[in-house]
Structure formats: C-alpha cells, structure tokens
SEZALO-262405 format. One line per field, with one value per residue: chain; residue in three letters; x, y negated, z of N, C-alpha, C in turn. Coordinates in steps of 0.02 Angstrom, whole numbers, plus 50000, padded with zeros to 5 digits. Atoms other than C-alpha are relative to their C-alpha. Example, Ala and Ser with C-alpha at 12.3 -4.5 7.8 and 13.67 -1.06 7.14 Angstrom:
<atoms>
kette = (A/A)
rest = (ALA/SER)
n_X = (50045/49958)
n_Y = (50059/50059)
n_Z = (50000/49997)
ca_X = (50615/50684)
ca_Y = (50225/50053)
ca_Z = (50390/50357)
c_X = (50045/49961)
c_Y = (49940/49945)
c_Z = (50000/50037)
</atoms>
This chain:
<atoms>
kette = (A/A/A/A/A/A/A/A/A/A/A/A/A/A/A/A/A/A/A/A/A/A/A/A/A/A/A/A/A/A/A/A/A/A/A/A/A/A/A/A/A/A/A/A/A/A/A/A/A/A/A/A/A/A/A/A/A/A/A/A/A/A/A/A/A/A/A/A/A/A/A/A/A/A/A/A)
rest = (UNK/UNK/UNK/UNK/UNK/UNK/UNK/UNK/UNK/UNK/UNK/UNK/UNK/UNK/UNK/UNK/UNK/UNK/UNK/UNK/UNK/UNK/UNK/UNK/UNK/UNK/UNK/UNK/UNK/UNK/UNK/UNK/UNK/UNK/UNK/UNK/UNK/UNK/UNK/UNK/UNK/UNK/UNK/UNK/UNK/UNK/UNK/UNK/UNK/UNK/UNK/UNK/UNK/UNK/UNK/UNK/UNK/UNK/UNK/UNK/UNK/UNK/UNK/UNK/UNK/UNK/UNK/UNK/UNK/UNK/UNK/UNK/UNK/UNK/UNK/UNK)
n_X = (49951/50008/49974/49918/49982/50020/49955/49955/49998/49980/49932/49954/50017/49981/50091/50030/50089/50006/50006/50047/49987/50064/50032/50047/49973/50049/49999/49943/49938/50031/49953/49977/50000/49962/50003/49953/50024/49964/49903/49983/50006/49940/49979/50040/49962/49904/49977/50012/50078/49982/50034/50054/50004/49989/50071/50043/49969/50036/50057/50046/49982/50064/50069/50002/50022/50083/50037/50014/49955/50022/49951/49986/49976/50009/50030/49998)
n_Y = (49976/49921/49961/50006/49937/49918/50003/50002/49913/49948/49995/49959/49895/49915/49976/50072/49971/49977/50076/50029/50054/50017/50078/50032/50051/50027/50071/50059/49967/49945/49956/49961/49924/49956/49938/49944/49939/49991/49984/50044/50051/50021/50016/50035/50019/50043/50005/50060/50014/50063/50009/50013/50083/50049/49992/50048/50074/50013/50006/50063/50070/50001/50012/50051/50028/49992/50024/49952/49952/49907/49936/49949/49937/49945/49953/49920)
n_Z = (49953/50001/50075/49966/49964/50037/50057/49954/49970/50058/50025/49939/49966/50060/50019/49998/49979/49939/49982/50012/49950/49978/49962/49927/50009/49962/49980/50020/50055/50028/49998/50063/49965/50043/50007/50029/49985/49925/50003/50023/49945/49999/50060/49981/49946/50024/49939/49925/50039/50052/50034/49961/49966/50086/50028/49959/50045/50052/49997/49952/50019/50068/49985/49981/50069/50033/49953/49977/49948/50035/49975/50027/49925/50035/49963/50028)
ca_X = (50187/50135/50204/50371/50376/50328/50450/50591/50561/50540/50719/50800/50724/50740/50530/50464/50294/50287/50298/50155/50122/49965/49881/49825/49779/49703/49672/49852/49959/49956/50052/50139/50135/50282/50263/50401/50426/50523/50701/50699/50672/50861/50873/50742/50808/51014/51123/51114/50929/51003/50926/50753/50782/50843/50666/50579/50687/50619/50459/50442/50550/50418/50269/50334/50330/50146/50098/50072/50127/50168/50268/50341/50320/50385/50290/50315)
ca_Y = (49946/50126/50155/50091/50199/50351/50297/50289/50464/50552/50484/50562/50748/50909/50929/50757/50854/50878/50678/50603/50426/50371/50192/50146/49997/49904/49705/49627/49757/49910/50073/50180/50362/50463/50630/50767/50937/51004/51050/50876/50764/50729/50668/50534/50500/50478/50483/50393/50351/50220/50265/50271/50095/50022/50101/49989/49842/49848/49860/49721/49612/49644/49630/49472/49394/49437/49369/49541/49648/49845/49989/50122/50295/50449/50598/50781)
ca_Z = (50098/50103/49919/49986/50112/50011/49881/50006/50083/49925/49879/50025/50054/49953/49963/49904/49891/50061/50091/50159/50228/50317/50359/50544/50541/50689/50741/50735/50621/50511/50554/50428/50477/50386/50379/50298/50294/50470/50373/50311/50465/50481/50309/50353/50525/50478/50604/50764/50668/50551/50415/50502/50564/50378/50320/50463/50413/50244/50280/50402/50296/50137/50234/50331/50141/50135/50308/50379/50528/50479/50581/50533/50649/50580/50639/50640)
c_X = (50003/50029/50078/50039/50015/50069/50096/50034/50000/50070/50049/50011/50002/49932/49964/49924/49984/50015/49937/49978/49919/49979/49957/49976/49951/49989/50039/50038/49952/50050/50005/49999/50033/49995/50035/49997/50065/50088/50017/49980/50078/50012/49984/50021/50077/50003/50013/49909/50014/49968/49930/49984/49997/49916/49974/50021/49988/49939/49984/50024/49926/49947/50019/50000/49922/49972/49986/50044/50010/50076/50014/49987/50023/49992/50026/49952)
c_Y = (50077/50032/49974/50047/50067/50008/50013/50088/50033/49991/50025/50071/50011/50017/49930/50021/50003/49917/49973/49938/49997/49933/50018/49947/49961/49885/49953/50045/50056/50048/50077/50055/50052/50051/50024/50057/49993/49984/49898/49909/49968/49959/49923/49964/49964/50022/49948/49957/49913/49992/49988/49909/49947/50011/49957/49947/49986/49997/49938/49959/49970/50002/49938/49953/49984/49974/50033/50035/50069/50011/50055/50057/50060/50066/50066/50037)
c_Z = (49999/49923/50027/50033/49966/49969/50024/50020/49959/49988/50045/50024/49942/50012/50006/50003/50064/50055/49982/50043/49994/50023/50080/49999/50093/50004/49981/49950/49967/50031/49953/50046/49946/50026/49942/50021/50062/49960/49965/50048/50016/49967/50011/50068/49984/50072/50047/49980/49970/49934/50024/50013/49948/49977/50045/49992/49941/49978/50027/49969/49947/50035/50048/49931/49993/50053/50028/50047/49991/50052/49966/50058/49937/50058/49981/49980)
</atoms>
C-alpha cells in the first residue's frame, strides 16, 4: 500500500523528492501518512479534496482485496 501511495504523489507534484509516506499501524488497520513539500499540498488535495479522496478510494479498494484495513492522512 505504501508504494501506491508514494507512487501516486510523486505523479502529481513538481518535488517528488520531497514525497514521503509513513506506516502507523495499530490493532485493526494501518495508516498511511503522506507527506509533501508545502507549495505542493494543493496538487495532492484537488479541488473541493477530490483528488485526496480518489487516493483513499484506491487504497481501501486494494487493501480490501488483501483482507486489510489502511487510511490515508495527508500531513503537513
């Protein structure tokens, strides 16, 4: 899941270096932790946070396949 993510956010911003995802994981799920650079939080977001939401819809679809629970947060 976390290479998904990554793979996602690099294709969207103008500093893919500066894309970095993190595992939480606790008991019942895991949680993704996106991190970008500041000028490229929009990019990642969308407007009205549509894109944002499609990235969490592709995650939970591909990890409901696997039997698994995963979030997405994106952090600043």
């Amino acid at each position: 899941m976390k290479e998904l993510v990554e793979y996602i956010a690099k294709s969207l911003v103008d500093n893919p270096e500066e894309v970095t995802v993190t595992e939480q994981e606790n008991e019942r799920s895991t949680i993704l932790e996106l991190r970008v650079a500041p000028e490229d939080m929009g990019k990642v977001i969308g407007k009205q946070g549509k894109i944002a939401q499609s990235i969490r819809t592709l995650t939970k679809a591909t990890a409901a396949k696997k039997g698994i629970r995963v979030g997405v947060e994106i952090m600043r």
